[in-house]
N, C-alpha and C positions, 0 to 999 in steps of 0.2 A: 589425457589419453586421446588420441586421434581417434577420429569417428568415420571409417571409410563404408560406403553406397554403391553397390553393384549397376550397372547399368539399364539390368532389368527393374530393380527398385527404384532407381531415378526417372526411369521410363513412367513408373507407375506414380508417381508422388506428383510427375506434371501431368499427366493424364489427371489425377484428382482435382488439381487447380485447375484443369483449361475449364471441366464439368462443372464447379463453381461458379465458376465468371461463366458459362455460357448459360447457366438456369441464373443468373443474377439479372434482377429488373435495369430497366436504362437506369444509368446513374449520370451526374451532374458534373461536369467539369469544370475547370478555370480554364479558360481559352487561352489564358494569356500566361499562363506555367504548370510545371509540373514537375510535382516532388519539391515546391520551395524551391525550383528554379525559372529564371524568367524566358520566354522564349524568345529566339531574336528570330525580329524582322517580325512581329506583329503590329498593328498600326490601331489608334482609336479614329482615324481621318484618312480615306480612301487620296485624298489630294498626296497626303503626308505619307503614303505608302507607295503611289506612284512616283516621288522623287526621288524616296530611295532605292526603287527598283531600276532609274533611270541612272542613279550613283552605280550600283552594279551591273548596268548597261555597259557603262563607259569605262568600268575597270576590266571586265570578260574581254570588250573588246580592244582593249590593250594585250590582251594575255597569248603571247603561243598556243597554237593550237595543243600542243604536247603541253603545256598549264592546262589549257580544259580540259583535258583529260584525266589529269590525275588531280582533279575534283571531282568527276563522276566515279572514278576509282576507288572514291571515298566516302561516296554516296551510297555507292551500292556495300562498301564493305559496314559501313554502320545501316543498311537499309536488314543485312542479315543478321546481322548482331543483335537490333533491336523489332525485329518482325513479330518475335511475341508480343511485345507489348505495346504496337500500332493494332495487333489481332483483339487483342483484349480490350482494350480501348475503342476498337469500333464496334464491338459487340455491344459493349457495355454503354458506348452513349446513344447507339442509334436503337437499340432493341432488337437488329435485323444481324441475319448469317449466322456462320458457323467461326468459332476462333479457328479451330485448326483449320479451315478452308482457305480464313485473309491471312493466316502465317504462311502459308504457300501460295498464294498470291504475290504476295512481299516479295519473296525468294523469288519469283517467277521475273517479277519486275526487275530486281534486284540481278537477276542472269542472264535475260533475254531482251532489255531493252536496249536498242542501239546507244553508240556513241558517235564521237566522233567519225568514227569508220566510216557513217553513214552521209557524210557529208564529203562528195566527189565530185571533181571539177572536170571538165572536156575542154576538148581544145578541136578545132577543126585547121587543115592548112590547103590551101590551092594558090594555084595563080597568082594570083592578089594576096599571098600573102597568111597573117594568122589569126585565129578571130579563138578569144579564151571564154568559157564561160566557168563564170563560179558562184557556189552559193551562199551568198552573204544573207545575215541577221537584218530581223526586219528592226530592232531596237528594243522596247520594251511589250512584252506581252500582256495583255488580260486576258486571265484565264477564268474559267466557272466551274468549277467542278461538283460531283454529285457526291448525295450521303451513303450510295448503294457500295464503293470503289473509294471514300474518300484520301486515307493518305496513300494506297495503291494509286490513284491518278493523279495525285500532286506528285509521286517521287517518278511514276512513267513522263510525269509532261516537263518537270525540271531537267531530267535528264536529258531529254529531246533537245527541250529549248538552249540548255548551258547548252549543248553540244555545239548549235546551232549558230550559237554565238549573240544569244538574246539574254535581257533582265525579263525579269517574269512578277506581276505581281497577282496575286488567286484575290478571287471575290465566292470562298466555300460555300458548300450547301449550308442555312444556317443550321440544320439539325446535327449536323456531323463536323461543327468548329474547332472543336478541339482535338480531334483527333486528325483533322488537317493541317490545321495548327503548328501539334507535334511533327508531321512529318516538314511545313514548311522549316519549321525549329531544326532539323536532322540535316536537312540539305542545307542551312546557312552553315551548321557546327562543320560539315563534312569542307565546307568552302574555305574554312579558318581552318581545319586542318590541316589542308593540302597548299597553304600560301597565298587564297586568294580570298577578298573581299566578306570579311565578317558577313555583311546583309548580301547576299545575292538573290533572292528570294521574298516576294513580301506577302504578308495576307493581313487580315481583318479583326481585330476584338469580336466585330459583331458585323459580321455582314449584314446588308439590308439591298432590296428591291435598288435604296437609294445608293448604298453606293456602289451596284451595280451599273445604274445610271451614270456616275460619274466616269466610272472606269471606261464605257461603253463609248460618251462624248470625251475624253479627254484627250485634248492633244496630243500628248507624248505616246497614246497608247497604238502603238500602228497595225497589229495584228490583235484580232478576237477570236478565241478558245474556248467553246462551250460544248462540254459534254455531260449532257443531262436529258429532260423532257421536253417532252415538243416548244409549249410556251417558252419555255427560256433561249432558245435554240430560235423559232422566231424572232423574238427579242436580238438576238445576237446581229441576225440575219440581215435585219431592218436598222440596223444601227449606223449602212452607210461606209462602214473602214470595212479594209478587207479583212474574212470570219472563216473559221473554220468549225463547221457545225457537225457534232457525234449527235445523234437522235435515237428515238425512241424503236425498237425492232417487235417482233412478234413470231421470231422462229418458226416457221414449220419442219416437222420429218416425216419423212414417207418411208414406211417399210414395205418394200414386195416379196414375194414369193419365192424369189432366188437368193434374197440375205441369208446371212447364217443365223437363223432368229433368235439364238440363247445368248452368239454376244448381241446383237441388236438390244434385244432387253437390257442387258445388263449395261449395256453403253448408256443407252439412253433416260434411265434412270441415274446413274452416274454423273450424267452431263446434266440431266434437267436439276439434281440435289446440288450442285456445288455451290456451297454455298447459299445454302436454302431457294434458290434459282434468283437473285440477284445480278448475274452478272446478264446482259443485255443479249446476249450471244445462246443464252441458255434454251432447250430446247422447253418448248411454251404449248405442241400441241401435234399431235399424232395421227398422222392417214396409213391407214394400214389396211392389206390388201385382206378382203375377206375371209379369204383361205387360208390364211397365218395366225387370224389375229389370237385365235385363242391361243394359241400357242406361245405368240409375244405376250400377251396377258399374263400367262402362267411364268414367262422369264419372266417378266417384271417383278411379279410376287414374289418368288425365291428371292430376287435381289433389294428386298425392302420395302415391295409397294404393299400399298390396303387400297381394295378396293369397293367404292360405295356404291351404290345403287342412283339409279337416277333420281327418285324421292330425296334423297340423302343430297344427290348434287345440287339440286335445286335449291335445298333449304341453305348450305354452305355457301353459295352464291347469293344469297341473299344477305349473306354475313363481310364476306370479303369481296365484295362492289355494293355501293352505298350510292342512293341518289343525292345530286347537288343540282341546286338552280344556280344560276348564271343570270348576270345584269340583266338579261334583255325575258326574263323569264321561262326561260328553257330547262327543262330538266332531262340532264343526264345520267348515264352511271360512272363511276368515277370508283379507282382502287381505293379499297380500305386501308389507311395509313398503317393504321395499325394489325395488319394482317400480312403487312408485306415481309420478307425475308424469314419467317416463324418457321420453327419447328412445324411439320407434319402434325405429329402428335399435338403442339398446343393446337392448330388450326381443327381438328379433331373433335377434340374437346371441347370444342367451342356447338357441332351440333351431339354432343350427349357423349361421345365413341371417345374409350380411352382405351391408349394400346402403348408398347413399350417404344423406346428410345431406340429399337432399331427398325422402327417403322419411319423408314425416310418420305417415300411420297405418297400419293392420294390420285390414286387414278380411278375413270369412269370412263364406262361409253355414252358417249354425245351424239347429238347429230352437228350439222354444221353451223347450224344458226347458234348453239347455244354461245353464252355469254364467255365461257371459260376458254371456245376457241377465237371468239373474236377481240378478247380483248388483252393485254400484255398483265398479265397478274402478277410477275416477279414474286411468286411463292410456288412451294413442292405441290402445285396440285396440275395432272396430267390427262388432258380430256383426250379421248381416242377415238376414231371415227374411223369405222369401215369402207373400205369404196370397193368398187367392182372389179376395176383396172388401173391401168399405167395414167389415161386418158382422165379420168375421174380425180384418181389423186393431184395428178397437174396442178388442173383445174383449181383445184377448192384449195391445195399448199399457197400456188398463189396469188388467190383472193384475199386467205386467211394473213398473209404475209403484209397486206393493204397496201403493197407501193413503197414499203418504208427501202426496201435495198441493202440491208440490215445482213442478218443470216438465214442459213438454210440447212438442212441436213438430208442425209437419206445413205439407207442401210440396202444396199443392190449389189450384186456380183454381175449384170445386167447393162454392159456399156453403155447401150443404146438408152435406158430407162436413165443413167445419170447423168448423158448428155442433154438428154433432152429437159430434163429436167433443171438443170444449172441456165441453162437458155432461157426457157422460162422464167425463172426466176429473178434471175437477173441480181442477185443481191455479192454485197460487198464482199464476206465472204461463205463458201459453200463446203460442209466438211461432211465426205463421205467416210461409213463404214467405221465411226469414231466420236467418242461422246465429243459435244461439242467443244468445249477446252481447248482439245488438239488444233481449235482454228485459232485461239491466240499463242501458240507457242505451247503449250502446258500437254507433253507425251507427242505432240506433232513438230514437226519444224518448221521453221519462220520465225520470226521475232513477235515480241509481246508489246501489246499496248494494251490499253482502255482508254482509248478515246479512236474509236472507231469512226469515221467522218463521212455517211453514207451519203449524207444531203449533198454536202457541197464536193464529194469528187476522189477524196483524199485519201480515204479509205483505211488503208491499215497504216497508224500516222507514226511517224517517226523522226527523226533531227531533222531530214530533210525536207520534212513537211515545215517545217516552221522555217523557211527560207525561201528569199527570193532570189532570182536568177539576175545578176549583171553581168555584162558581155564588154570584152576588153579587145579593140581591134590594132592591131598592127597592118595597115596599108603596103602591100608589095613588099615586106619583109617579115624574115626570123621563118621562111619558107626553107631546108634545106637539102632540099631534092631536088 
């Protein structure tokens, strides 16, 4: 007898599973398969993984460009097919986020990252003649990718790079291997489906510091890709080849007095949750105009938040920033690993305060020096600072911002207040009147990345970032005017 499922019950039956796997503790993976299948293009020897990434160098750039294409064609349609279970998977080996947040991730990456499209040649003609410029592959890539974004930034940066017309080999964050792993595994399979080259794509058993090293000096490798924390991002920097560095951010949002303050709330709670505030872009800390703020308080409460008192903040900060000494004897504070992408409620829980599962964030009022506004916490906790004016909020957004050139936010109907304040600012990107999201693609337009490039220039990165410009002259000819 046939067993048919209404779409409402089906709805509810994966709702049950995602709630499992996201209350399931980190679990343990094989970097090197999944489900009893092996992954291709994983390496025990960073040497042995950059040759093959240079074998798929050298077959891409044989291929029509209409062949690269419909290999990312194929990328993305297995990047949707299989987005539940990169979601599940990065939950489950990193401890951080939300599943249903990196399944719409996946799909974001999966719909809004350039292709080929993005790679367009000019041509100038005078006098003398025609001078072509095009943008050619720099050859093989190393890439570094983080645990916060891990197979979301392998599948955004493979599609860039194939586009591009590069081999690509990842040196993963080591916490999140297998789940980069699997997506480097997705983008070779998608490569073999569509005609081209089994390995185009390589990564790590086990990445290490050292064979980062390797990747970082090795000959064949001509560009470097690191989207991660400052030290590794240094590292990149100083390595001498030319890098392309995504760093660390610290978001500010200013709300004034002319936003609409109930979506304001509700945005900015939205954008700083997604994700359990993981993504780099997430909004991390709030200047709000005196004469609002209770009222933005009060939106935020309706839309999920709890709010602690500053005894309450103090002790929680003493929980998720931890002191570390450093070689030379220095003690810092430094994020708590294990506090990073959590639930609201476990982070809660942790100083006494238990509340249900539709308590998303944790917001307080601060003053400016506290810790929660100066430092990048990538978890749902939202410190709030009052200021007087336009002038005040500036000011202390971007202090609080440290120079990174990262993102920004602010809720104003107020032209004057979001020019002036984008000027200021000065950062990569700046998204008014809209949970932050909307600034990689996700309810905004523009295209999607995570690897956001604020150090070195590049900014919102895509195929044609990972290309260099050659110029092709014809002397006094092929001019026909």
């Amino acid at each position: 007898m046939a067993i048919t499922i209404s779409e409402a019950e089906l709805r509810q039956v994966v709702s049950q599973v995602l709630d499992k796997v996201q209350a399931a503790p980190t679990a343990s993976y094989d970097s090197t398969q999944y489900g009893g299948r092996k992954l291709i293009g994983v390496y025990d020897d960073m040497n042995d993984a950059i040759a093959a990434a240079n074998e798929g160098y050298k077959a891409v750039r044989a291929m029509a460009v209409e062949e690269r294409e419909k290999i990312i064609t194929e990328i993305r349609k297995l990047t949707r097919a299989e987005a539940p279970i990169m979601a599940q998977m990065g939950v489950a080996e990193t401890g951080m986020g939300k599943v249903e947040h990196k399944r719409l991730k996946h799909l974001l990456v999966a719909d809004k990252t350039p292709g080929t499209e993005d790679i367009v040649s000019n041509a100038k003609t005078g006098d003398h003649g025609l001078t072509l410029v095009e943008m050619a592959p720099f050859g093989v890539v190393g890439a570094i990718t983080p645990s916060t974004n891990p197979s979301e930034t392998v599948i955004c940066n493979s599609i860039g790079m194939i586009a591009a017309g590069n081999g690509v080999v990842f040196n993963p964050h080591p916490n999140a291997i297998a789940t980069s792993n699997y997506a480097v595994d997705l983008v070779n399979r998608a490569s073999k489906a569509a005609g081209g080259p089994e390995v185009l794509v390589c990564s790590m058993k086990k990445p290490t510091l050292e064979s980062a090293a390797i990747m970082q000096s090795h000959p064949l490798i001509r560009l470097l890709v690191c989207t991660g924390g400052p030290g590794v991002v240094r590292a990149v920097l100083s390595s001498g080849k030319k890098a392309i560095g995504a760093g660390a951010g610290n978001p500010p949002v200013i709300v004034d007095d002319t936003a609409d303050i109930k979506k304001a709330g509700k945005d900015i709670i939205d954008g700083c949750t997604f994700d359990n505030n993981l993504p780099c872009i997430a909004e991390k800390e709030v200047f709000a105009f005196r004469n609002i703020a209770d009222e933005l308080i009060s939106a935020m409460l309706k839309n999920g938040a709890y709010m602690i008192d500053s005894e309450q903040a103090n002790r929680l900060a003493k929980i998720v920033l931890v002191e570390k000494t450093d070689k030379k004897g220095n003690v810092r504070k430094i994020v708590n690993r294990d506090c990073v992408g959590r639930d609201a409620s476990v982070l809660l829980a942790k100083i006494g305060i238990n509340v249900s599962n539709d308590i998303r964030c944790i917001i307080c009022e601060t003053d400016f020096n506290h810790e929660f506004v100066q430092e990048e916490l990538m978890m749902p906790i939202l410190p709030i600072v009052r200021v007087d004016n336009i002038d005040e909020a500036i000011e202390l957004a971007v202090k609080a911002e440290h120079g990174n050139r990262h993102t920004a936010h602010m809720h104003s109907k107020n032209i004057d207040h979001l020019s002036r304040f984008a000027k200021a600012v000065e950062t990569t990107i700046f998204v008014k009147n809209a949970p932050s999201y909307a600034g990689i693609g996700f309810g905004g337009e523009g295209h999607a990345t995570f690897t956001i490039a604020g150090p070195t220039g590049e900014g919102i990165t895509s195929a044609r970032s990972f290309t260099r410009q050659r110029r092709c002259v014809m002397a006094d000819s092929f001019r026909i005017i």
